[in-house]
N, C-alpha and C positions, 0 to 999 in steps of 0.2 A: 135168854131173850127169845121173841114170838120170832117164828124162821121168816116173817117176812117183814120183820123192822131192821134197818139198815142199822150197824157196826159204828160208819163213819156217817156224818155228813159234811160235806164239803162247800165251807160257807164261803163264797165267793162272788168279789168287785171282779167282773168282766167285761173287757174294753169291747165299746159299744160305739161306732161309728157316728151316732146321732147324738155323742156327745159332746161335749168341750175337751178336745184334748188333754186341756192346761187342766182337767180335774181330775181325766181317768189318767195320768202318767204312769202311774204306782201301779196302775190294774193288771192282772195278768191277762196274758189273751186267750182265746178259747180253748186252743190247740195244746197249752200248756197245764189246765186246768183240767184237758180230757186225760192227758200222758198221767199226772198224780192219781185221776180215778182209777184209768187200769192199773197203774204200778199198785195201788193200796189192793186190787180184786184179785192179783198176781198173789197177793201177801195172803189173799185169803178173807178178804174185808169184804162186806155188803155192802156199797158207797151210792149215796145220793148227791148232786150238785142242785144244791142252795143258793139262788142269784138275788132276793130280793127279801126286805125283813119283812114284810106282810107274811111270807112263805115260811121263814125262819119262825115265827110268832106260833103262828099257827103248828108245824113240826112239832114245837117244844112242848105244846098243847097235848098236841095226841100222846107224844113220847113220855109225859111227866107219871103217867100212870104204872111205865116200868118201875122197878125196884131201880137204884141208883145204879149200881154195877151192870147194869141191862142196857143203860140209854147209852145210845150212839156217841161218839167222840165227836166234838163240834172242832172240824180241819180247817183253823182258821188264816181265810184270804181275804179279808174284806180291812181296804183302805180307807175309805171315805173320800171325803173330800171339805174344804172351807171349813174346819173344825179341829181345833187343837186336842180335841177327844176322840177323833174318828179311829186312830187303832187299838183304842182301850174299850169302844163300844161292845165287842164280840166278846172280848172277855170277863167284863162285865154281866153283861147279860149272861152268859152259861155260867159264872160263880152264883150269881141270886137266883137262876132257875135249877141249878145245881146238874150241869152236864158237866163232862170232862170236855177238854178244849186242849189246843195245843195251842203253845207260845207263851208268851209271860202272861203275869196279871196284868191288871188294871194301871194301877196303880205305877209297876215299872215301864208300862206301855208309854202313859201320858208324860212321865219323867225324861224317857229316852226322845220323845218327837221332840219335844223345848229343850234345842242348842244350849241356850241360854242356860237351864238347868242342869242340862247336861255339863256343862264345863264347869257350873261351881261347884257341882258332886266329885268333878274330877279333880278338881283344887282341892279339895278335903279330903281326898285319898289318895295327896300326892303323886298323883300322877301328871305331869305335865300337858299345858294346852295354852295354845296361841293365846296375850292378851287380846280382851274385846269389847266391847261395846256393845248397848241395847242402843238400838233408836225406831223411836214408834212415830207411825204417819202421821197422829195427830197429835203430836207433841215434839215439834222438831225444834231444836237448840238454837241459836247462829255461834257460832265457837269464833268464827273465821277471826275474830279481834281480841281472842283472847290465848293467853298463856298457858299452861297445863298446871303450875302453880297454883296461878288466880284460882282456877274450877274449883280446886281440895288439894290442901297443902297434904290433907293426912292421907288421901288417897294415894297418891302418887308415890307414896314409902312402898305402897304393895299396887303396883298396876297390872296386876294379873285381870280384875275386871277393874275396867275405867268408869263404868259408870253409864247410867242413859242420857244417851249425847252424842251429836256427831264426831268423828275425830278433827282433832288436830292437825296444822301442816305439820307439825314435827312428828305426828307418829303415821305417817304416810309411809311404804303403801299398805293399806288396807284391802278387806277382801269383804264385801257385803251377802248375807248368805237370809235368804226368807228364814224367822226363826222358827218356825213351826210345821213346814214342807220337807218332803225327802224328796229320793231321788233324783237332786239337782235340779227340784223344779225353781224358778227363777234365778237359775244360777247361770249365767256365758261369761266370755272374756271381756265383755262391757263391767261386770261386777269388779275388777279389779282397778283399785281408786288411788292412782302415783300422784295426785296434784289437786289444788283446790277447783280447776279450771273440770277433771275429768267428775270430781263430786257433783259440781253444780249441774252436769250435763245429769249424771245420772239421777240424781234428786227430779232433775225436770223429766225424763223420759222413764224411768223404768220402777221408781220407788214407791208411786203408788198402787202400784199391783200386789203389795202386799200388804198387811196393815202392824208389823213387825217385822225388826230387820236384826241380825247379827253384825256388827262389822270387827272384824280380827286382824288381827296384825299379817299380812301377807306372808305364807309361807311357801320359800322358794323351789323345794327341792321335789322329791318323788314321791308319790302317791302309793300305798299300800293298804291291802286289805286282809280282815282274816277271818277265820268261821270259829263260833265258841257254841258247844251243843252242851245240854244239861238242867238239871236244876239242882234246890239245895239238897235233894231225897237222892237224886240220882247220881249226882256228881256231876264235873265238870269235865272237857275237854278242849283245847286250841288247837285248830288246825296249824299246819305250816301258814306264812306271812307270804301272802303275793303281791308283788308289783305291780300297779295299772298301767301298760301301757298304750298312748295314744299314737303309736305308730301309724294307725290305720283309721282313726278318726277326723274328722274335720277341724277340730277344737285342739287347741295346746292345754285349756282347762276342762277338767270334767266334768262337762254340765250338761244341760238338760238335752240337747242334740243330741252328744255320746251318748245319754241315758236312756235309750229307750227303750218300747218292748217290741220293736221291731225287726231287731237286728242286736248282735252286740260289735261293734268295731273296736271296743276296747278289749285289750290280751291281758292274760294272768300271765307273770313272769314269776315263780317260783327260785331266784338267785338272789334274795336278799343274807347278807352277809352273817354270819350263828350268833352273833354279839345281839347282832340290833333285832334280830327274829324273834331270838330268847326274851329278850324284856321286853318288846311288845307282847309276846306271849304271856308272861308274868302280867305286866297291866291290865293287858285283855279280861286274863281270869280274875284279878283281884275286883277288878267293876263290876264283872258279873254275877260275883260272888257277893259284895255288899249290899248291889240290889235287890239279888235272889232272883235270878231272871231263871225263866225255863221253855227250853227248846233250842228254838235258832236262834242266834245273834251274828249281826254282820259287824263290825268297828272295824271303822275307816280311820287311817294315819297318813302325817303327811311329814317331809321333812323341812328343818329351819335353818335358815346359811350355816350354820356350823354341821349340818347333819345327824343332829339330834332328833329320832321320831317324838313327833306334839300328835297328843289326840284331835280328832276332829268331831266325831260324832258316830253316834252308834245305831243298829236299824232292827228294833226286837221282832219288826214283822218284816223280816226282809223276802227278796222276791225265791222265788222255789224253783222257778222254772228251770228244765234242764238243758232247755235252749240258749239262755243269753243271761240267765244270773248267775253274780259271783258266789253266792255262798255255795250252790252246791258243788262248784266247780273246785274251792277250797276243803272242800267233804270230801269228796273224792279224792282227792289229793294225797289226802293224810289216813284218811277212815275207810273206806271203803264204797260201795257204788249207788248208783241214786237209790235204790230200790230199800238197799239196807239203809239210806238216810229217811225213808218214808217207814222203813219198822220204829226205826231209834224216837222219830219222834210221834208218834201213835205209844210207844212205848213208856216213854219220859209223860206222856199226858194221864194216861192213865193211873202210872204211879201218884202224880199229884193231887191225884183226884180222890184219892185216901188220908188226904194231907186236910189236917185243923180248919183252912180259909174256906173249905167247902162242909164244914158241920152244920153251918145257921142253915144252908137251903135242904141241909135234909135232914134237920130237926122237924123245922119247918112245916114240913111234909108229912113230918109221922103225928105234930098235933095238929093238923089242919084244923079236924072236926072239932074243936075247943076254942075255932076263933069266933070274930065277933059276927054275931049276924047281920046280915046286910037286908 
């Protein structure tokens, strides 16, 4: 590589005060986006920070003239915002321009944001998850007069999904979750719906704020999370299973208050029991193995009055910081220290970047001169 083209670039949504809060949630903040450059220059890496795709565009421009093994690793931090594509964008883009990238493809990007998807992938892989519900803003049901029978006789043999539709008083309480946001963005303790009286409030005040909704069967018990690093080239690994605890948050549920990137008030508790760790651990890996995800994965678990762990949803670009996010907090735990969690995945990307889903863009490349004149 020419000694003065950067190794890494470090493509990154950073939280901007002149913005809408409710959009940058997910963004890392500056402070934590500076700590990954030096840890990658510590590693021995040339790092750039990338904040805007006009910039990126242009990079890839100048960069596409290296030989493929040459161009920089695209260190992907960019959330978006108002788009059920926004964290398959970056990946995207570096597979058709043919950069290496860390984190999943595309394809498992857009799969993991949609709950919705998410949970019938996990029904077809056996792995347990709260029944639930689609309901879309402009297409709302009135159920309130009807029976669960009436709706689908045949449905109801398998209510794992119920269908797009408000819930029923008899499958109350419910838990209504935006299906296509992380980080618990529209998620508080108003989201939890015991009765037709607390639905109609929340349908009037908080429903249109998003234009799809989840609603699942209320699960009562404790919250845990865990870190899966790898791809299909590199293999797999599960960290230990942590506990969230809200001892020291505002909130009895984990939502978007607890969730910020300003603080973390919520605790990782590492004492969950070897029975229930171990098959979360199994689960974990069997998902991220059918998807073929690569790099970090954060999967989130919850328990159900019987104390059975139900999945809840997985986060293929989850946060990095080493301030207030859980995945590297769960790396460290089990693997070793941030520094070595910024080799591992520089590492895991590169490898993939030898892998078949990157041959078109650098076919591509070698026939350029035989395409069609413009």
């Amino acid at each position: 590589m020419n000694s003065d083209s950067p190794t890494v670039l470090i493509v990154a949504d950073i939280q901007n005060p002149d913005m809408d809060p409710k959009d940058t949630q997910e963004w890392e903040d500056r402070s934590s986006v500076e700590k990954i450059k030096h840890c990658l220059e510590e590693l021995g890496e040339k790092v750039e920070i990338i904040e805007f795709p006009s910039k990126l565009l242009q990079k890839l421009s100048d960069y596409s003239s290296l030989e493929s093994l040459d161009r920089p690793v695209l260190f992907h931090l960019v959330e978006g915002f108002r788009s059920r594509n926004r964290e398959a964008l970056l990946p995207g883009l570096a597979e058709y321009s043919g950069f290496p990238h860390t984190g999943s493809d595309a394809y498992a990007q857009n799969l993991s944001l949609d709950k919705h998807l998410s949970k019938l992938f996990c029904v077809s892989a056996g792995v347990p998850t709260s029944p639930w519900n689609i309901v879309e803003k402009n297409s709302v049901e009135d159920t309130t007069s009807l029976q669960s029978q009436e709706l689908d006789p045949a449905r109801n043999l398998d209510s794992t999904f119920r269908g797009a539709r408000l819930p029923l008083e008899s499958e109350f309480p419910v838990f209504f979750k935006p299906r296509f946001e992380g980080s618990s963005l529209g998620v508080g303790e108003e989201n939890l719906i015991s009765n037709q009286a607390d639905l109609n409030q929340f349908l009037q005040s908080k429903f249109n704020e998003y234009s799809s909704w989840i609603c699942e069967s209320y699960l009562p018990g404790e919250e845990w999370t865990l870190a899966v690093i790898g791809s299909p080239t590199y293999g797999y690994k599960a960290s230990q299973v942590a506990r969230i605890g809200l001892e020291n948050s505002p909130e009895k549920i984990y939502g978007e208050i607890t969730k910020t990137k300003l603080s973390m008030p919520e605790k990782l508790h590492f004492d969950l029991d070897k029975k229930r760790s171990e098959y979360i651990q199994k689960c974990a890996l069997e998902l991220c193995k059918l998807i073929k995800t690569s790099g970090a994965v954060r999967l989130d678990w919850k328990v159900d009055a019987k104390g059975k762990p139900m999945f809840l949803e997985w986060n293929l670009t989850p946060g990095l910081s080493s301030y207030y996010s859980s995945f590297p907090i769960c790396y460290s735990e089990s693997f070793g220290t941030y520094s070595d969690l910024m080799k591992e995945l520089l590492e895991i990307a590169r490898i993939e970047f030898l892998t078949e889903r990157f041959t078109y863009s650098k076919l591509k490349k070698e026939k350029q001169t035989s395409g069609i004149e413009g």
